[in-house]
C-alpha positions as CSV (number, residue, x, y, z in Angstrom):
1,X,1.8,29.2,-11.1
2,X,-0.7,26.6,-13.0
3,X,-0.7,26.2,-16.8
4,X,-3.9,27.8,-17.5
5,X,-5.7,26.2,-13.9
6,X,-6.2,23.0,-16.0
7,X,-5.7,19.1,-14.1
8,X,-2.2,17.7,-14.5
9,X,0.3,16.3,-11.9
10,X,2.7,18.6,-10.1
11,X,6.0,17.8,-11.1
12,X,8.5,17.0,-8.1
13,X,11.9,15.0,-8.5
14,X,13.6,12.3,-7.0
15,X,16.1,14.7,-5.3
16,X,13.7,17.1,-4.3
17,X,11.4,14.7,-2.2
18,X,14.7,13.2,-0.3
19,X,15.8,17.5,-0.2
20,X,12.0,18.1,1.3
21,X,12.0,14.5,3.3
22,X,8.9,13.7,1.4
23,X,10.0,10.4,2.1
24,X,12.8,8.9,4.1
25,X,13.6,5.4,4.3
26,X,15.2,3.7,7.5
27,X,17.1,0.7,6.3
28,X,16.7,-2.4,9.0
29,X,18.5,-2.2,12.4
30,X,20.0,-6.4,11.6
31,X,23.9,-6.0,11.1
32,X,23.0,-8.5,8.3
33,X,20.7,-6.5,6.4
34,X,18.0,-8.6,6.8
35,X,14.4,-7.3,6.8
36,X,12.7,-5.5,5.1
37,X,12.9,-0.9,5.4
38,X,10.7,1.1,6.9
39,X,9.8,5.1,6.7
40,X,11.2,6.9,8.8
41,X,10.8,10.4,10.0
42,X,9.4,12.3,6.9
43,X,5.9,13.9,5.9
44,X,4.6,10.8,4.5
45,X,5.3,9.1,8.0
46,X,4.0,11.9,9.7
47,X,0.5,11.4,7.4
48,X,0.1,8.1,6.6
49,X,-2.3,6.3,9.5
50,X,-4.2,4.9,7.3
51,X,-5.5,1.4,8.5
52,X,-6.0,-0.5,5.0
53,X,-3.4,-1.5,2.8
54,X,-4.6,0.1,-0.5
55,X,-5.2,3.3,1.5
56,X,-1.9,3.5,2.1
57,X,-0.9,2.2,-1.0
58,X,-3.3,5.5,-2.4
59,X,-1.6,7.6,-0.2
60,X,1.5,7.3,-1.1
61,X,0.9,7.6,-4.8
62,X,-0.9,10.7,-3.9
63,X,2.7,11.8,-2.4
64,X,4.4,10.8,-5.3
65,X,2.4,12.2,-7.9
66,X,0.3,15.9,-6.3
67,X,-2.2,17.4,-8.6
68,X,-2.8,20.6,-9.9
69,X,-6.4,20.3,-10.5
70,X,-8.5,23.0,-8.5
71,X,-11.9,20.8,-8.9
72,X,-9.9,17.5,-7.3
73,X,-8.3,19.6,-4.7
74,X,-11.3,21.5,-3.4
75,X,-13.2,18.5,-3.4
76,X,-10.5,16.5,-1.1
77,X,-10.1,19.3,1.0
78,X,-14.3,19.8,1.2
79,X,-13.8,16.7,2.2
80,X,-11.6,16.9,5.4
81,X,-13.5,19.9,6.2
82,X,-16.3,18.1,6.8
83,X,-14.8,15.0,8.8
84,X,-13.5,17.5,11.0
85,X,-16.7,19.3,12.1
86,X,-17.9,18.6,15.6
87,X,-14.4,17.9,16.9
88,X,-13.5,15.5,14.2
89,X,-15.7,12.9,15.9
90,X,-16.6,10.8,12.2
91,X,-13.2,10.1,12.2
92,X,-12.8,7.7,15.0
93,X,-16.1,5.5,13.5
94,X,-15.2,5.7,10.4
95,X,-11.6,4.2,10.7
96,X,-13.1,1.7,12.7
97,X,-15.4,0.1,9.8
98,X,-12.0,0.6,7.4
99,X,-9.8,-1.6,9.2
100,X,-12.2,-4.4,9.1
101,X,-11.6,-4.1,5.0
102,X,-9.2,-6.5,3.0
103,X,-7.6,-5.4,0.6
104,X,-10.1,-5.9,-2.3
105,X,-8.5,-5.8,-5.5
106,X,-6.2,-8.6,-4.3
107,X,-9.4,-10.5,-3.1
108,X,-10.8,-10.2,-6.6
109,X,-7.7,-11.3,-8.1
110,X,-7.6,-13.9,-6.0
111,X,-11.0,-14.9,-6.3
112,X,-11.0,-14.5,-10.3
113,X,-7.8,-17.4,-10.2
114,X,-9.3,-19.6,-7.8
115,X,-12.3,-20.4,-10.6
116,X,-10.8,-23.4,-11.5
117,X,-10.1,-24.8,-7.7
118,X,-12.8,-22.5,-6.0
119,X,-10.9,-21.6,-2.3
120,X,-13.2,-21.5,0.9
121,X,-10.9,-18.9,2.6
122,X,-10.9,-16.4,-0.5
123,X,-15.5,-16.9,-0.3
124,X,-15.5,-16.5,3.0
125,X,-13.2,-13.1,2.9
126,X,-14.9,-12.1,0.0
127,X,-18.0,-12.6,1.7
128,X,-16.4,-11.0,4.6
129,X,-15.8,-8.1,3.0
130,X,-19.3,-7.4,1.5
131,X,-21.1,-7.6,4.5
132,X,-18.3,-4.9,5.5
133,X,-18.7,-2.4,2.8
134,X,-22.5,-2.5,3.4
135,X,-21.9,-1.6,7.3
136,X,-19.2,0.9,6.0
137,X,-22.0,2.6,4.3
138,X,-24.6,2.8,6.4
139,X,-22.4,4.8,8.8
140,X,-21.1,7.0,5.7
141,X,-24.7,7.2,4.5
142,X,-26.5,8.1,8.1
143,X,-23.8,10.5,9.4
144,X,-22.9,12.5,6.2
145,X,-25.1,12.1,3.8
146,X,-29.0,11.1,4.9
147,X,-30.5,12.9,2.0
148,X,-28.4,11.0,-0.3
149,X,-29.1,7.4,1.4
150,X,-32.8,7.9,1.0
151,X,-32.4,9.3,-2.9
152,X,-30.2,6.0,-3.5
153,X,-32.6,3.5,-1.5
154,X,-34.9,4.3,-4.0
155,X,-32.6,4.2,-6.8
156,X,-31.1,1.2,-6.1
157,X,-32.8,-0.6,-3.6
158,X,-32.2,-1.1,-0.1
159,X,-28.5,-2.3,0.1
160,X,-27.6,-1.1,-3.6
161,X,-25.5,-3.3,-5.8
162,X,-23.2,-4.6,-2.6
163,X,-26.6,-6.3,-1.1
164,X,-27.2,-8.2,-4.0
165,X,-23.8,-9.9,-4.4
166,X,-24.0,-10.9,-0.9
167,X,-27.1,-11.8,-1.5
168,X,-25.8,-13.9,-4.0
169,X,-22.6,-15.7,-2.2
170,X,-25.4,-16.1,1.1
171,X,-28.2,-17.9,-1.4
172,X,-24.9,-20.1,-3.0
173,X,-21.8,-21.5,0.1
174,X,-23.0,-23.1,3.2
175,X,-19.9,-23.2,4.8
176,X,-21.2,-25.1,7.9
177,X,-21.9,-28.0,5.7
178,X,-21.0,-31.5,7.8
179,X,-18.6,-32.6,4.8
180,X,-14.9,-30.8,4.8
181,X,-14.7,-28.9,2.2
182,X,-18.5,-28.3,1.1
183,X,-19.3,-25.2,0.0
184,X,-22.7,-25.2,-1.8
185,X,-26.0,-24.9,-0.1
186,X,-28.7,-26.9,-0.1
187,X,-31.4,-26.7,-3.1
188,X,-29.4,-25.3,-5.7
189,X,-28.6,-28.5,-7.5
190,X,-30.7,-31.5,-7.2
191,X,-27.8,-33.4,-8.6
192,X,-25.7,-32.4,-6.3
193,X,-28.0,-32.8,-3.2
194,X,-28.9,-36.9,-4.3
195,X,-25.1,-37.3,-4.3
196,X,-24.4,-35.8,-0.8
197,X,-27.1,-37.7,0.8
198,X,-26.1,-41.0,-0.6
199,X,-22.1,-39.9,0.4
200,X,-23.8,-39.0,4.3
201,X,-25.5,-42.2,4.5
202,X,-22.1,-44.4,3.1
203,X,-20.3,-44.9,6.4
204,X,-23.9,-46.9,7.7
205,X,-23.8,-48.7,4.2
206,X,-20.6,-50.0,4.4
207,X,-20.8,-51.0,8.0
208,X,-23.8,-53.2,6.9
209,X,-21.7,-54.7,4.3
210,X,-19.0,-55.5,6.5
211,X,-21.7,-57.1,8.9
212,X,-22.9,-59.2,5.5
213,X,-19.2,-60.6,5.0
214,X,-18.7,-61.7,8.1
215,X,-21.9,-63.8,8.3
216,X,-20.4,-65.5,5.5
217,X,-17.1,-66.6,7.8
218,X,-17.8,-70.3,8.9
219,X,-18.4,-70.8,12.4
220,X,-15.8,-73.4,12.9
221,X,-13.6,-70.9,11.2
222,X,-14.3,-67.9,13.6
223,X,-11.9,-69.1,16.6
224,X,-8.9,-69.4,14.4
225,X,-9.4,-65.6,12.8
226,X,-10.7,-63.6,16.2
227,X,-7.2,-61.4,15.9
228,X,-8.2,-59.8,13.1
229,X,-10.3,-56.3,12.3
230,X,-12.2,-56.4,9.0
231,X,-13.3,-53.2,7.7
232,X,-14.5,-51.7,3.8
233,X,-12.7,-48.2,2.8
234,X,-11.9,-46.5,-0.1
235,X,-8.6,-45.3,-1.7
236,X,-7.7,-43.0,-4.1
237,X,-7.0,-44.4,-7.8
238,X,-7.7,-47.9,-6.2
239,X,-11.2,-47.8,-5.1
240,X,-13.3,-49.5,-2.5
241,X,-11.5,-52.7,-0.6
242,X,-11.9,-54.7,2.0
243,X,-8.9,-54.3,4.9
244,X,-8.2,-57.2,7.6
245,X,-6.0,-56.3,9.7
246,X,-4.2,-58.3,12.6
247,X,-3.2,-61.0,10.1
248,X,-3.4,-62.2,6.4
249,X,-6.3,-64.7,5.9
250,X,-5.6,-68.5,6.2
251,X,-6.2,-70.6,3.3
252,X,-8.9,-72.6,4.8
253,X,-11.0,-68.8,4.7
254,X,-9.7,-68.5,1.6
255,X,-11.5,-71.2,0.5
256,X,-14.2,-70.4,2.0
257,X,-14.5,-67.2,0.2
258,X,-13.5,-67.5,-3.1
259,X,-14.2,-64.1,-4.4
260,X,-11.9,-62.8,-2.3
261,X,-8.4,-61.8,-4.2
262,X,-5.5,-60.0,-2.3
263,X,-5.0,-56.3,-3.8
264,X,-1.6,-55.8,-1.7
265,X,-0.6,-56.0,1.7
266,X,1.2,-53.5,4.1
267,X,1.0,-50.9,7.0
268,X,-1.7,-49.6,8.7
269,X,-0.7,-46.7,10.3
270,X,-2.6,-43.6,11.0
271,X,-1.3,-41.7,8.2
272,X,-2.3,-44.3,5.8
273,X,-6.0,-44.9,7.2
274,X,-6.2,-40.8,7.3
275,X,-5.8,-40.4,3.4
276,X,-8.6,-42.8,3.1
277,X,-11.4,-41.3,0.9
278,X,-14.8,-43.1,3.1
279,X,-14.0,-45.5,5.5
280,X,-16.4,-48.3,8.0
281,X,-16.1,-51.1,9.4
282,X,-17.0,-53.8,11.8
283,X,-15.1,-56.6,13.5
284,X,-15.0,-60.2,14.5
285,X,-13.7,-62.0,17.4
286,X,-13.8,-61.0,21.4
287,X,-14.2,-57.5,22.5
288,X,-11.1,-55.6,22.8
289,X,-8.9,-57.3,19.9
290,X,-6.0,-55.3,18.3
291,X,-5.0,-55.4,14.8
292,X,-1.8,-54.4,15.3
293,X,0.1,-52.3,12.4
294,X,-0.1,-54.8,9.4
295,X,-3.1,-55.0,7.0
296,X,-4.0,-56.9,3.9
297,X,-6.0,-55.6,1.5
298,X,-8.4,-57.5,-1.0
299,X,-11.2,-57.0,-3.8
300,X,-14.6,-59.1,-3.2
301,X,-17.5,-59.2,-5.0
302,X,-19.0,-56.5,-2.3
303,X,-16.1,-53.8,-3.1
304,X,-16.7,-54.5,-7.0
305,X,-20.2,-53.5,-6.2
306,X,-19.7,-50.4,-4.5
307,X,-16.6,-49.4,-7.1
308,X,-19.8,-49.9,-9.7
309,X,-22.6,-48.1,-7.6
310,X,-20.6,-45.1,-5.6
311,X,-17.4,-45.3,-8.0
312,X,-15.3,-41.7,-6.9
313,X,-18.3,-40.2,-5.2
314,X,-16.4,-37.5,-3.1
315,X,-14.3,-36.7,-6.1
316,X,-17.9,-36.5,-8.1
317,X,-19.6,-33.9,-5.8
318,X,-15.8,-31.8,-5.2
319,X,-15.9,-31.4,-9.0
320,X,-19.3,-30.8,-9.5
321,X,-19.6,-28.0,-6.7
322,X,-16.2,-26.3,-8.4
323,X,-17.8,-26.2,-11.2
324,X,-21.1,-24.4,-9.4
325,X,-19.0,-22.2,-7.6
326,X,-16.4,-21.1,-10.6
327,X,-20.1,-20.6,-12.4
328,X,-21.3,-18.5,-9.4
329,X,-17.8,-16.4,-9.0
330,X,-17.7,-15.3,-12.9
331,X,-21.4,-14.5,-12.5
332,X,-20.9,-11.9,-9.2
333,X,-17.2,-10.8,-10.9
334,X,-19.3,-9.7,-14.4
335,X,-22.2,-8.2,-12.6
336,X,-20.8,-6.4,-9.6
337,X,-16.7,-7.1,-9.8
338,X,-16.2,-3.4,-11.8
339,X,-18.8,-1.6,-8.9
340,X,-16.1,-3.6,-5.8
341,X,-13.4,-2.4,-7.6
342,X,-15.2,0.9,-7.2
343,X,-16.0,0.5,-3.8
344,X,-12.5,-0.4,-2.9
345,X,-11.4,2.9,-4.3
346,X,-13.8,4.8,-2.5
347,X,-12.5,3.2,0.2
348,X,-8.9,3.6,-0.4
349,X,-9.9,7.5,-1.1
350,X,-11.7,7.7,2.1
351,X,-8.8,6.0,4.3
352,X,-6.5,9.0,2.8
353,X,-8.9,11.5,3.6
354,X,-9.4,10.4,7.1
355,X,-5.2,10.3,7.1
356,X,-5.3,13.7,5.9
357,X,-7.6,15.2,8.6
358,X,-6.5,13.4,11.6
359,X,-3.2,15.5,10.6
360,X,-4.9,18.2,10.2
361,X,-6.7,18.0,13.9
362,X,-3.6,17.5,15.6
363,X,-1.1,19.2,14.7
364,X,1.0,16.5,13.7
365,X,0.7,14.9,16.1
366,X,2.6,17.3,18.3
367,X,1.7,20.3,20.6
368,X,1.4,22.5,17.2
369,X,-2.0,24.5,16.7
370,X,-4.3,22.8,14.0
371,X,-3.6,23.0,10.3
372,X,-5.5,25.3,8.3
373,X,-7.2,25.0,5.2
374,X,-5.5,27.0,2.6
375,X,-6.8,29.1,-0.4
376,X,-6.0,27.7,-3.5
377,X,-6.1,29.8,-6.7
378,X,-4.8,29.8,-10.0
379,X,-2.8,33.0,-9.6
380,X,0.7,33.2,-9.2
381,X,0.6,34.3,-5.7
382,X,2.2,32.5,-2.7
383,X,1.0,34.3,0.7
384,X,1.6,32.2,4.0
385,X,0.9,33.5,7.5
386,X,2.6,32.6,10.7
387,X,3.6,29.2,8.4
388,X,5.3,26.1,10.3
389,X,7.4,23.2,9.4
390,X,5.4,20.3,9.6
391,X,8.0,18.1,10.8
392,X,10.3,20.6,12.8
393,X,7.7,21.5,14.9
394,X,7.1,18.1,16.0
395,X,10.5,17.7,17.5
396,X,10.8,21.1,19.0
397,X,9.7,22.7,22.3
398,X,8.9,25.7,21.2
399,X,8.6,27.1,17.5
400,X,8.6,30.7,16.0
401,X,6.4,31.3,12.9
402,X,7.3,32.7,9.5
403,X,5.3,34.6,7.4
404,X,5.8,34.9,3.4
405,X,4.3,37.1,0.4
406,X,5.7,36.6,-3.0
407,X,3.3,38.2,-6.1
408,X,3.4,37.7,-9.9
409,X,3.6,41.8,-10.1
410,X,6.3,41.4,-7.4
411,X,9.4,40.4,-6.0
412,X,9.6,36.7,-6.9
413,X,12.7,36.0,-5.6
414,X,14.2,35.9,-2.0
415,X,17.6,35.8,-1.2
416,X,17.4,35.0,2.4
417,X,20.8,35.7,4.5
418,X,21.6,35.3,8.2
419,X,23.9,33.5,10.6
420,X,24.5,30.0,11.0
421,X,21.4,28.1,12.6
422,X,19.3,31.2,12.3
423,X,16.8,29.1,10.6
424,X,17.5,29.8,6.8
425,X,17.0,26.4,5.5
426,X,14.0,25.1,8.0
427,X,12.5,28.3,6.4
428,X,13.3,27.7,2.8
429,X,12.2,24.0,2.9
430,X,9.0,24.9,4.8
431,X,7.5,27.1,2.2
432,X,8.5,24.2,-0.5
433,X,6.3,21.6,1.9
434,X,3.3,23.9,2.6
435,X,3.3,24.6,-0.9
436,X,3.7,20.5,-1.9
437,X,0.6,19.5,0.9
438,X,-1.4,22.2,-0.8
439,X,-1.2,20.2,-3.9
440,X,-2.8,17.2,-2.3
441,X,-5.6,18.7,-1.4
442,X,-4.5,18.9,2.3
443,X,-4.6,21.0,5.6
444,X,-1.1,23.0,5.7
445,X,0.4,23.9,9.1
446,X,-0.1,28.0,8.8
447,X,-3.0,30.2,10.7
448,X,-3.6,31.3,6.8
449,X,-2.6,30.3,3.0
450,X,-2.5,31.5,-0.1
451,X,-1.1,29.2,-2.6
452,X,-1.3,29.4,-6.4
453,X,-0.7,26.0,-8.0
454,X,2.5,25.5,-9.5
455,X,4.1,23.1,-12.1
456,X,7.4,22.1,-10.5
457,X,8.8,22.3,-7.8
458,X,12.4,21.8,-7.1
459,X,15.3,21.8,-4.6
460,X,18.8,21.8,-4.6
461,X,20.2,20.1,-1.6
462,X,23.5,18.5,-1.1
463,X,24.3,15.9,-3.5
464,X,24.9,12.3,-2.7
465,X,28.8,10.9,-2.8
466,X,29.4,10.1,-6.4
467,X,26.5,11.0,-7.8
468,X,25.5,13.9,-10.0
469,X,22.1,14.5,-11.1
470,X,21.6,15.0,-15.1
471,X,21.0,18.0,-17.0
472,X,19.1,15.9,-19.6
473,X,15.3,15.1,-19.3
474,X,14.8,17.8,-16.5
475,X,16.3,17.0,-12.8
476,X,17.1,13.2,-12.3
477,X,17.8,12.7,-15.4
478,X,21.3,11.5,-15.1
479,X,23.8,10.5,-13.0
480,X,27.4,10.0,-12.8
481,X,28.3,6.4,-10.5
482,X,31.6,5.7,-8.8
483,X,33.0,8.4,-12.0
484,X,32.0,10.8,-14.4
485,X,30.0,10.3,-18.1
486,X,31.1,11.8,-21.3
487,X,28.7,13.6,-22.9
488,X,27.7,17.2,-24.4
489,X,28.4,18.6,-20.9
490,X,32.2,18.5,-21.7
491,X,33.3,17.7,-18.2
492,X,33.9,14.4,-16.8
493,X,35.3,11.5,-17.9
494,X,35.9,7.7,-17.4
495,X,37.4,7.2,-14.0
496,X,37.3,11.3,-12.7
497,X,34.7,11.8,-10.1
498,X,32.9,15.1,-10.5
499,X,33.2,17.3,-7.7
500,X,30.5,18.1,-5.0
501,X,30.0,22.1,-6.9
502,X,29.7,20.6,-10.1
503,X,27.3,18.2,-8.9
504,X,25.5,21.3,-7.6
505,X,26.0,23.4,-10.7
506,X,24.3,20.2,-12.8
507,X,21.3,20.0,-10.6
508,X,20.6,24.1,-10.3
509,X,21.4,23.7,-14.2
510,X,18.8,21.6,-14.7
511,X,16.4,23.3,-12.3
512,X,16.5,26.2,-14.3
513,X,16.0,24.1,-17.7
514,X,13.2,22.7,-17.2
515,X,11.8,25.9,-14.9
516,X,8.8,28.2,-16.0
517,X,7.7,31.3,-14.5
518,X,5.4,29.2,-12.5
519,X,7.8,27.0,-11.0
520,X,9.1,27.1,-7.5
521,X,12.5,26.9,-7.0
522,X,14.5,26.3,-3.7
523,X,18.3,26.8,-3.6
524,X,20.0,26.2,0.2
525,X,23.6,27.2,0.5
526,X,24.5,26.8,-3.6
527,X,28.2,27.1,-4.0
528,X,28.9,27.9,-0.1
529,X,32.2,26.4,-0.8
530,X,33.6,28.4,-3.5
531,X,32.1,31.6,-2.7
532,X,35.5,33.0,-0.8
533,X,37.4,31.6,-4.0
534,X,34.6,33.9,-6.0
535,X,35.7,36.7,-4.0
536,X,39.2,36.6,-4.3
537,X,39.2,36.2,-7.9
538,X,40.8,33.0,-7.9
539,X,39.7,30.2,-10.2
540,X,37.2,28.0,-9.0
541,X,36.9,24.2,-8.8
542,X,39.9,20.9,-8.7
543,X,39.2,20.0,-11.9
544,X,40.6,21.4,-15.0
545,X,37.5,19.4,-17.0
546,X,34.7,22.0,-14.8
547,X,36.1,25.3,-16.6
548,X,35.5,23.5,-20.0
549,X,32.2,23.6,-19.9
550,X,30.1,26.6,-21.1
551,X,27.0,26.1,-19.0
552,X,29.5,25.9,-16.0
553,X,31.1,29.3,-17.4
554,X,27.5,31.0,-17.5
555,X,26.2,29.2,-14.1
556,X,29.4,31.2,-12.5
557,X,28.8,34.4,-14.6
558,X,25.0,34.5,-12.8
559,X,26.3,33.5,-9.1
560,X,28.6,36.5,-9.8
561,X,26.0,38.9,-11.1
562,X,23.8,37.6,-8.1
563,X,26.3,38.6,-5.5
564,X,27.2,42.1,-7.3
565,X,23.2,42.6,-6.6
566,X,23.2,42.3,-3.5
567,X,25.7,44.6,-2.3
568,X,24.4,46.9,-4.7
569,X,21.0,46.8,-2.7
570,X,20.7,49.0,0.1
571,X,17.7,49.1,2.0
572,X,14.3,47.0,1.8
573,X,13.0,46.0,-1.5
574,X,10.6,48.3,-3.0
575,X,7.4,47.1,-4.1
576,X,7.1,45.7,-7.5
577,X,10.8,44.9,-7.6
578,X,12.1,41.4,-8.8
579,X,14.5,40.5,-6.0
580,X,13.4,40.6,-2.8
581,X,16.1,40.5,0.5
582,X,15.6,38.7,3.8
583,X,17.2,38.7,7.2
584,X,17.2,36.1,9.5
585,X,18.1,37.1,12.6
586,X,19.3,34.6,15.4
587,X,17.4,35.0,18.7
588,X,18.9,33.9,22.7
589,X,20.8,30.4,22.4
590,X,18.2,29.2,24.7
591,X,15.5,29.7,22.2
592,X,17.2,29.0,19.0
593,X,16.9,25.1,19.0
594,X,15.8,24.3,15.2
595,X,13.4,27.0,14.6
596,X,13.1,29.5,12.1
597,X,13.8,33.0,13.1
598,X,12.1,36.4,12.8
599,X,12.6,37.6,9.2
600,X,12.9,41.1,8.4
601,X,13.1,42.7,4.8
602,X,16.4,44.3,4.8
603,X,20.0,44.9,2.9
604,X,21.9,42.2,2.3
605,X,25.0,41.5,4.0
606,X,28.2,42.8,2.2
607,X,28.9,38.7,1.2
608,X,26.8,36.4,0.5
609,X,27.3,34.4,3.7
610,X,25.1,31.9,4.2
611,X,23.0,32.0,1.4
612,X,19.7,30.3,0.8
């Protein structure tokens, strides 16, 4: 059931993982459709607690595309086998260290855009994250693998790669810096530290200078201007100026000062004072005076000489430490940004691993036994012992196991028969799934396994209104919305809508296409509703168009020959033969709530009644 036991990816189809619930989404509960949909109950629901988002962003990749690589497999489940020694207790500490993780390859990409306008939040979770990883291996390294922490100690150093870009963002950002906005420490530019100090020792400067102009205010001048609040600030693309507020200086003053020359006048509020880049000041008059709302605003010979000396200072240090810290970002992103990326899918690996055995421990989360760990082999052999559905179980009181043996040299096909809600299709669909977790290198819900890889696995279930998968490009390749689609099928046309059995003929058609002898194939109740017209002789189908078709002809012709073989069966199937018969056999009604029966190997019923 594997090409050769090379790598690859197990093939699965659209319809197949809604046939299996692989998935299953639950749209949003608002009459409005509003929101956003959520899984509901399916297997990846059932195995996805993993706490980061690119675990479960890995996760479900790994549902959408299993492998069929022996080395991968046995690693991942080598893996789990290990998490869950001593009662699964590594589980527990290590999920704990992975939900403190971001998700890092969106950090990086957001760290690696804000070069150009460096962003304290994305250092500081970046920084976040590094001292994480580190604590995240210390507990991987002491608790799995202590001979391998002491061989990469001295290998790498104490801390490896991830100590020395911390090291790096630590020895760089001060975030506690006094300015808002400040990032850079201390000592790495000399440039940079001159122009901090002179911007921390500004607000006493200006005050001083304030102090200066009003010793220049007459005496006999001072009674009629005690209203007013003088102070010296600086504004954005206008520069350092000297604000009175209260009221606009009286000629007399003016002339008094004649290097004073109004700017513009206007509002004072709070929202103009807080966009103020530096601002002090000083005023004259009794204790207690207001300035009111109302400012004017005027360049002197003082604000000239600041604008000269200080100029944009804030504006000179913000661009100076983005350049420093775009400098420092694209130094840690080309040293250590490929080994992150690494780390972060190590991570992501790990999170689904620890998804994968905290299934496995419980059940499912149900009052199941534990999942075992199956054999995995390259021969085309499926052998399952006391098997479970993983998700019937869950919802069920009490369950009855199946067992299954199918063999290369053997019968490799079942035609399982039996009564309604003897357990038929729960059976059917929970060999597909135990066979589809194998793939993923997971724990399967059985006491014992036996599972040869396959290349495909398939499943006819009941087609969606309107739609009809494609015979062309394998299953899902196609589909027929709201009316049929001309083509080399010969049936359907513009405006008929293809029946519900030709919808199943076109997806068993293409099932069986695209099918190898290491393919596994599930077929649940395939032309239930035409097999009385079958018997009777009658024709089959409402649409003239579904008779035109040859593959229709020979998909009849086989579900013909296939019921003429059973009832030409009589007795269990003898080793070695191709087709292999089943009966499920319904227990008490008390007992029989969604569980798969007792199967027997047995004759088949005179008609194929409930086929699957």
């Amino acid at each position: 059931m594997i090409r050769g036991g090379g790598g690859g990816l197990l093939h699965v189809d659209v319809p197949t993982l809604a046939a299996l619930q692989v998935f299953a989404s639950e749209r949003h509960p608002s009459a409005m459709g509003l929101g956003k949909p959520k899984e509901g109950f399916s297997l990846f629901g059932l195995a996805n607690r993993c706490v980061t988002q690119m675990g479960r962003k890995l996760l479900r990749l790994w549902f959408l595309r299993p492998v069929v690589n022996l080395e991968v497999l046995r690693d991942r489940q080598d893996t789990i086998e290990v998490l869950l020694r001593n009662g699964g207790e590594l589980i527990g500490a290590l999920r704990a260290e992975l939900k403190k993780l971001p998700d890092i390859p969106s950090l990086l990409l957001r760290a690696a855009h804000s070069q150009q306008r460096p962003d304290s939040r994305v250092l500081g979770q970046l920084q976040a994250c590094l001292q994480q990883l580190l604590r995240l291996r210390a507990v991987f390294e002491t608790q799995l693998a202590p001979g391998l922490a002491e061989a990469m100690r001295g290998r790498e150093g104490e801390g490896g790669p991830g100590q020395s870009a911390l090291d790096l963002l630590l020895n760089m950002l001060d975030a506690r810096q006094s300015e808002e906005g400040s990032l850079v420490a201390a000592g790495v530019c000399p440039e940079l530290d001159r122009l901090k100090a002179a911007y921390r020792a500004l607000p006493d400067y200006l005050t001083r200078v304030v102090e200066s102009e009003l010793q220049r205010v007459p005496r006999c001048l001072v009674r009629h201007n005690s209203s007013q609040l003088w102070s010296v600030l600086y504004l954005p693309q206008v520069g350092f100026v000297m604000r009175v507020q209260g009221q606009q200086l009286t000629a007399d003053l003016l002339d008094a000062l004649p290097d004073y020359e109004l700017a513009f006048e206007g509002a004072a509020g709070p929202e103009e004072v807080g966009n103020c880049g530096a601002a002090a000041g000083a005023y004259g008059g009794e204790a207690g005076a207001s300035g009111g709302g109302w400012a004017a605003y005027y360049r002197t010979d003082a604000t000239r000489e600041l604008n000269a000396r200080f100029g944009d200072m804030q504006y000179k240090i913000q661009d100076l430490e983005a350049s420093l810290v775009a400098e420092m970002v694209s130094r840690l992103l080309a040293a250590h940004g490929a080994r992150l990326a690494r780390a972060a899918a190590v991570a992501a690996e790990l999170d689904c691993l620890l998804s994968l055995a905290a299934m496995a421990a419980d059940g499912g989360g149900g009052a199941a036994p534990p999942y075992c760990r199956p054999q995995l082999t390259s021969d085309n052999v499926l052998s399952i012992v006391n098997g479970r559905h993983p998700l019937a179980e869950t919802v069920v009181p009490a369950y009855i196991p199946f067992s299954t043996a199918m063999r290369g040299d053997g019968a490799r096909l079942q035609v399982v028969t039996g009564p309604n809600a003897s357990g038929k299709s729960c059976y059917a669909r929970a060999v597909a799934l135990i066979v589809f977790m194998a793939h993923l290198g997971a724990y399967v819900p059985a006491e014992a396994a036996v599972v040869g890889l396959v290349d495909r696995i398939a499943a006819r279930a009941a087609a969606p209104p309107g739609a009809v998968w494609g015979s062309g490009g394998g299953v899902g390749g196609g589909a027929w919305e709201g009316g049929g689609r001309k083509g080399s099928d010969g049936c359907g046309g513009a405006g008929l809508r293809p029946s519900t059995f030709l919808a199943d003929l076109a997806q068993v058609s293409a099932m069986l296409v695209s099918a190898t002898s290491r393919s596994l194939l599930i077929l649940d109740e395939f032309g239930k509703e035409v097999i009385a017209a079958l018997q009777g002789g009658r024709p089959v189908g409402r649409s003239p168009a579904v008779l035109r078709s040859e593959g229709v002809r020979r998909d009849l012709q086989c579900l013909a020959r296939l019921k003429a073989a059973s009832e030409l069966a009589a007795g269990p199937a003898q080793d070695g033969a191709l087709l292999e018969l089943l009966q499920s056999e319904a227990g008490q009604p008390s007992a029989a709530e969604g569980r798969v029966d007792s199967l027997q190997a047995g004759a088949a019923v005179s008609k194929l009644y409930g086929v699957a």
